[in-house]
N, C-alpha and C positions, 0 to 999 in steps of 0.2 A: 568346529561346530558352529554353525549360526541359526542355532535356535537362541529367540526372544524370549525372554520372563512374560508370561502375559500381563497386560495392563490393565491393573485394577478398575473395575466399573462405576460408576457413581453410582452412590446411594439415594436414593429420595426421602427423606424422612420428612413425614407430616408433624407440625407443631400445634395444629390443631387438630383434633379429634371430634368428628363430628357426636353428639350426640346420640342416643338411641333413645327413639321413641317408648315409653314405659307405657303398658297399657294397663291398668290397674283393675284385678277382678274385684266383683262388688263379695261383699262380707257382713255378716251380721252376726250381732253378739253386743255381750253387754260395754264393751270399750266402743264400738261403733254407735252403741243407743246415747252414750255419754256425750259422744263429740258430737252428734245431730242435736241432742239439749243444749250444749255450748252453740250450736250454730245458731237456733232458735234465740235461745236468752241475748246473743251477743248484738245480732239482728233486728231484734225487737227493738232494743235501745237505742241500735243506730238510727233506723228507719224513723220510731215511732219518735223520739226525742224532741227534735224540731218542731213536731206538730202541738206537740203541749204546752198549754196556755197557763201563764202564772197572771192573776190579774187581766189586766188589756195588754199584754205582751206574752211575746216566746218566754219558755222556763227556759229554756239554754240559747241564749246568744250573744255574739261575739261581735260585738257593732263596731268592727275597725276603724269606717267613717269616724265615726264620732267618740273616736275610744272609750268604749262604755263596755264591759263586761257583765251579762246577765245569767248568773246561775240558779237558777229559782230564788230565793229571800235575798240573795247576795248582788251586791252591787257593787262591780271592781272597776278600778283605775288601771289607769299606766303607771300609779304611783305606787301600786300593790302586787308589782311583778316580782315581787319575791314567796308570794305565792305559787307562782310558775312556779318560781325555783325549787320549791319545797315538793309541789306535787310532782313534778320531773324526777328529786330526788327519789321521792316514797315507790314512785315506780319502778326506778332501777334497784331498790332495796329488796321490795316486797318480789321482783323476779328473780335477785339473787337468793330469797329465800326459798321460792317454791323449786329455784334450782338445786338446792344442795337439798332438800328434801326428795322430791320427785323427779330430778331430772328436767329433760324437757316436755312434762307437760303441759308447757306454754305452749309451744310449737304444735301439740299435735291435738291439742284440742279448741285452743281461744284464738290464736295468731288467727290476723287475718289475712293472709297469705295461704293458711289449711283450711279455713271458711270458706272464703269463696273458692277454691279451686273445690271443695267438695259441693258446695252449690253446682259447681261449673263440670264438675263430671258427674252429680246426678243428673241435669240435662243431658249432655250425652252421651251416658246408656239409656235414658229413656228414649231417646231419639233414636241412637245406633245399635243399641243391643249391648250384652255384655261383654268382657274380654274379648273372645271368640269372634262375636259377630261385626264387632271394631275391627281386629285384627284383618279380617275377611273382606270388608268393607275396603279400607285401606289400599287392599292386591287390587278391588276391581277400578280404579281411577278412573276418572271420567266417562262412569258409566250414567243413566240417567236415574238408577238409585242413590249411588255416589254426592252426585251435584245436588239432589234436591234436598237428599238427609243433614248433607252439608248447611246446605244455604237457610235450611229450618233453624237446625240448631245455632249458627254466627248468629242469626237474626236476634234470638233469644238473650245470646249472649250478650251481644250489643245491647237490646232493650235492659237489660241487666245492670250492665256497667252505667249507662245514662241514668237509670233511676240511683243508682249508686252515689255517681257524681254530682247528681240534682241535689241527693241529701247531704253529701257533705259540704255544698255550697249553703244549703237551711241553714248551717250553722253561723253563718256570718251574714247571711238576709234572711229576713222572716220569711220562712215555709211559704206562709200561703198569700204575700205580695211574690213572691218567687214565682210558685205555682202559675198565677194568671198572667204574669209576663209569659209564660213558658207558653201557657196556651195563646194567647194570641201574639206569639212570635215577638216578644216584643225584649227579648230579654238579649243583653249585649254586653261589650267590655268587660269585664274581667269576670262578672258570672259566668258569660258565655264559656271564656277561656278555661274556666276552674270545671266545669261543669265536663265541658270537652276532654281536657286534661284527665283530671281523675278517675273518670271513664274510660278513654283508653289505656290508661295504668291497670285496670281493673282487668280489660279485656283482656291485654297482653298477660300481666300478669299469671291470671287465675288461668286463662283458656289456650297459652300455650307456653311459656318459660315452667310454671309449677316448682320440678322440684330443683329445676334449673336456681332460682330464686334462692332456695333453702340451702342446699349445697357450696352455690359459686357465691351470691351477691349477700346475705344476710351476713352481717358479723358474727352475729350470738350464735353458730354451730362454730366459731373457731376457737372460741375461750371457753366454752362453756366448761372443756374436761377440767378449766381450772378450779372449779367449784364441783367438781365431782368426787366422793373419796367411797371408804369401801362400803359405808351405810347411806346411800345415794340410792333410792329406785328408777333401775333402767328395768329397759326390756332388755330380757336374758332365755338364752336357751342353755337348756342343762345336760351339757355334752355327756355327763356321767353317766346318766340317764338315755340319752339319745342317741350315742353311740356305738357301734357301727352302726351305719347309715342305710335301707338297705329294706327294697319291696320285698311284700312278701302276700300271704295270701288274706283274706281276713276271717277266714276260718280255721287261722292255722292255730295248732296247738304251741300255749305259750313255749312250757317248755323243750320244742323244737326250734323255735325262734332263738332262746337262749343257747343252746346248744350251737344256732351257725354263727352265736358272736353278734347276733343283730339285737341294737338298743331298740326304743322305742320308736325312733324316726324312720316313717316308711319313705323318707326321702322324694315323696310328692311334688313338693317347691311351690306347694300352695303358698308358702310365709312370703315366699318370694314374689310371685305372683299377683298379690295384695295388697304390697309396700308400695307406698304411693314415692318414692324414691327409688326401687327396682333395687335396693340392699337384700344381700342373705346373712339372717341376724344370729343362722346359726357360724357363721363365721367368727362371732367377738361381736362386741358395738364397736361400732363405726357411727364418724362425727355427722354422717348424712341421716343418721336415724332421727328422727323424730318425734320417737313417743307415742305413737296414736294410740297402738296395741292390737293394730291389724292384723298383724300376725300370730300374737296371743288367741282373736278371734276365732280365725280360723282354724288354727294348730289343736285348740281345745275342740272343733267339731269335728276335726279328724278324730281326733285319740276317743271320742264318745263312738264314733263308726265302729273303731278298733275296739271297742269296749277294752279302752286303757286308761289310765288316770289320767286328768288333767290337768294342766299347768307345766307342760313340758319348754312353751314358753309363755312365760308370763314376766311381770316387775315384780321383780327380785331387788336383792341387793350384792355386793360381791362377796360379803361376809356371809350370806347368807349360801352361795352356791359354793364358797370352800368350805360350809358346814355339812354338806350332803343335801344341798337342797329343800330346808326345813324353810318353816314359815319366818318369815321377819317379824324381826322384835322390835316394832313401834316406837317403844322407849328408846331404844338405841339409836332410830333413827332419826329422831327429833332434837332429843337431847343429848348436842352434840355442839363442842365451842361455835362453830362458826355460824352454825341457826341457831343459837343463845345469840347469838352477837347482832344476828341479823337483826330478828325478832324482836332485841331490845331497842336498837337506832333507829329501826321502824315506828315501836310505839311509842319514843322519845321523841320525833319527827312530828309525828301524828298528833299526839298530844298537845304539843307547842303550836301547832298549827290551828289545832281546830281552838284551844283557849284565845291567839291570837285575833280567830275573827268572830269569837264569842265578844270579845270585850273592846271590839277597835271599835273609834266612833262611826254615827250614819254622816259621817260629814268626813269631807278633806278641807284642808287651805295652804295653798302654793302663794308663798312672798318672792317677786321678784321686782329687786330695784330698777329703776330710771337711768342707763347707763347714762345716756347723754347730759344728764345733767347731775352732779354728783352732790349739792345743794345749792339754795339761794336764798336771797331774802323777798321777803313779801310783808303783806300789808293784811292785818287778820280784818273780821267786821266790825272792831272798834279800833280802826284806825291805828294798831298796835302793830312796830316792827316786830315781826317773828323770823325766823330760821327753819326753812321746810326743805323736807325730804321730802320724793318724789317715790312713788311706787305702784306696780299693778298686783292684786291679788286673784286667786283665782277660786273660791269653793265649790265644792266638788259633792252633791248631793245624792248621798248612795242609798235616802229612804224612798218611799214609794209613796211621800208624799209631798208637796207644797212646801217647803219652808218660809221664815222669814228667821234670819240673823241679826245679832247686836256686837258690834265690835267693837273693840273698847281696846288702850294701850299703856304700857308704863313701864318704868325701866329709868326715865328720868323726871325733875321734876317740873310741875307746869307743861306735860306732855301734853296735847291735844291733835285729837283728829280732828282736818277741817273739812274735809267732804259727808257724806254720810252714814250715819254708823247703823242704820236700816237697812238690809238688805235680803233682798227676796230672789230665791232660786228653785224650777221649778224641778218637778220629781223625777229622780232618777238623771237631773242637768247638771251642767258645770257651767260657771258664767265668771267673765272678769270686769273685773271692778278696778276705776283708777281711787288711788288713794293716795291725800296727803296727809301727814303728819310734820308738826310743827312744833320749837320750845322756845321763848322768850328771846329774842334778838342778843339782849346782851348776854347770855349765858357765859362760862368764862372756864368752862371746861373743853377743851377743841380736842378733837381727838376719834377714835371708834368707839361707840355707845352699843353693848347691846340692850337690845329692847323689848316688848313680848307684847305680841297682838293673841289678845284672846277675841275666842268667837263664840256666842252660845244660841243654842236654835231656842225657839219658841217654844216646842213641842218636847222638849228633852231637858232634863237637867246637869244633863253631861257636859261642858265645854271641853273646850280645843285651845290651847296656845302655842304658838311657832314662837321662834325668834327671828330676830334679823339685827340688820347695824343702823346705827342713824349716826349721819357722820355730822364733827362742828369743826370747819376749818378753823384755822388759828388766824388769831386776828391782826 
């Protein structure tokens, strides 16, 4: 016999999976009216923020230049960046709270990642139609409907994401020196770059990754189930309820429907349809979900068609769909160790923070010594040998108005400051000042001294004292 085994053919396997376009049907309902009030509110304060005047300056800016922090009354340093760290903290807190509470609806109503992509697909079904007439559009390519509905809506888009970037650049140049650079071209270097940048973030982002972003590139859908348990509100469908799956007429008589095994779900795939991530949520939740409650939306305008109850899918809890589907028990859902836990390192955070800048002074002062010279002798204005340390100070004026300071020192005896102890810094500046301090030549202590420079403003009767060393070599 000379027959051959045949020879096995090579396989092609793709490693990547190209994408499928999701075209998401428009929906309305009260979770849809919710997220366009978070669009609103969220947008308001980005937009409008910058333009608001506290005094002769911006209420919120970020003066990098000249490290100056301005949040309406408040006036931050570089030396108050544990601020940052607090309010960085309070936000990862307060997310893990609304997580094990609600889920994600972070994601699917505040994120700005679900803001602008829905800003950015109300433009295009205004422009292209809904589902359907997208879809449709799409088959005909390079027709001269095609090109021009196209090139209306990028246009917008772009206009969009520029105004975007303009604003998130207010936050670090005043609005409206921004603004009249902008208009007579005159605006460059790293505005231009920020401006340009965050704008095509925006445009890529919102107008064509979507839920590409929320799925692949976002961390918080990978952890989140770890803050999920069984008193957590997701969106839920209630298979008990909904299945068998299974059109039918909508005149039909209930129970003939019951009789062929068919639940409530006429298996439409409206939910599906909706999902601005293209999930079917009657499968289980899945980490692509969201939140929004699109399909809640629409699921409950079917089952009113059907003149059937509604809430087939709504947020639920999982305790509450092994209960039969009953309403959630509030209490159970809130008061629960890990939101007790949240809730309380939140407002023990909170609290400490906001006392901290209730009671910190309107004033800073940064002592740094003279390396290059580590003491020497001099000659005071009565011809007196003294012993001087060499130092620059720096105060750091965080009222909104004028100061003048008195600086004054002690720690050893016969201390004297010989420069001067007058000192004026204007509102909202920081200025350095050289400073010596001196003690009696023969002193007969050599060694590290600490020592305390207090400063007190004019206008306050709070003072400040740092410390620092004044050193006496050994003789």
């Amino acid at each position: 016999m000379n027959d051959k085994a045949p020879v096995p053919q090579p396989i092609t396997v793709s490693l990547y999976e190209s994408a499928e376009k999701i075209y998401p049907r428009t929906v309305q309902g009260r979770y849809a009216t919710w997220r366009w009030v978070c669009v609103f509110l969220t947008q308001a304060v980005f937009y409008g923020l910058p333009w608001l005047e506290w005094g002769s300056r911006p209420s919120v800016l970020f003066d990098l230049e000249n490290r100056r922090f301005f949040i309406f009354s408040l006036v931050l340093y570089p030396q108050d960046f544990i601020y940052l760290t607090g309010l960085l903290v309070g936000c990862a807190l307060s997310l893990f709270l609304v997580t094990a509470i609600a889920g994600r609806v972070w994601c699917g109503f505040s994120c700005p990642q679900t803001v602008y992509s829905e800003i950015f697909m109300y433009i295009e079904r205004l422009i292209e139609g809904d589902r359907p007439q997208r879809m449709k559009l799409d088959q005909a390519r390079f027709s001269t409907q095609y090109m021009l509905k196209k090139f209306i809506k990028h246009s917008i888009w772009i206009a969009i994401s520029l105004v975007t970037g303009f604003s998130f650049v207010a936050y670090f140049v005043p609005a409206r020196a921004l603004a009249d650079a902008v208009i007579h071209a005159q605006v460059f270097g790293w505005s231009l770059f920020w401006i340009v940048f965050y704008g095509f973030a925006t445009y890529g982002n919102a107008g064509f990754m979507r839920e590409q972003v929320c799925k692949y590139m976002c961390p918080y859908a990978r952890f989140q189930s770890a803050m999920f348990d069984q008193d957590t509100l997701i969106v839920t469908y209630n298979q008990e309820r909904g299945e068998s799956r299974g059109h039918r007429s909508k005149n039909a008589d209930l129970q003939t429907i019951k009789a062929q095994g068919l639940g409530d779900c006429v298996d439409c795939h409206l939910c599906v349809q909706v999902c601005p991530t293209g999930i079917d949520i009657r499968e289980g939740l899945q980490y692509e979900c969201i939140g929004c409650g699109a399909c809640a939306d629409v699921c409950d305008q079917v089952m009113g068609k059907m003149q059937y109850a509604p809430g087939l899918i709504s947020f639920s809890t999982e305790r509450a769909q092994k209960t039969g589907g009953k309403s959630v028990n509030l209490l159970s859902t809130i008061a629960r160790p890990r939101v007790l836990i949240y809730a309380f390192l939140l407002v023990c955070l909170s609290s400490v923070m906001f006392y901290n800048l209730l009671m910190q002074a309107p004033y800073k002062l940064d002592i740094v010594r003279d390396r290059s010279a580590m003491s020497r002798l001099s000659e005071d204005s009565e011809h007196h040998m003294i012993l001087e340390n060499i130092y620059r100070i720096q105060i750091m004026n965080a009222s909104e108005r004028d100061e003048t300071y008195h600086l004054s020192v002690n720690g050893l005896d016969q201390i004297k400051i010989q420069t001067p102890t007058t000192l004026n810094v204007k509102a909202a500046q920081s200025e350095w000042f050289p400073l010596r301090i001196s003690v009696p030549a023969e002193i007969d202590s050599s060694g590290s001294h600490k020592i305390f420079l207090t400063l007190t403003p004019t206008h306050s009767t709070q003072t400040l004292s740092e410390a620092t060393m004044f050193l006496v070599p050994s003789h």
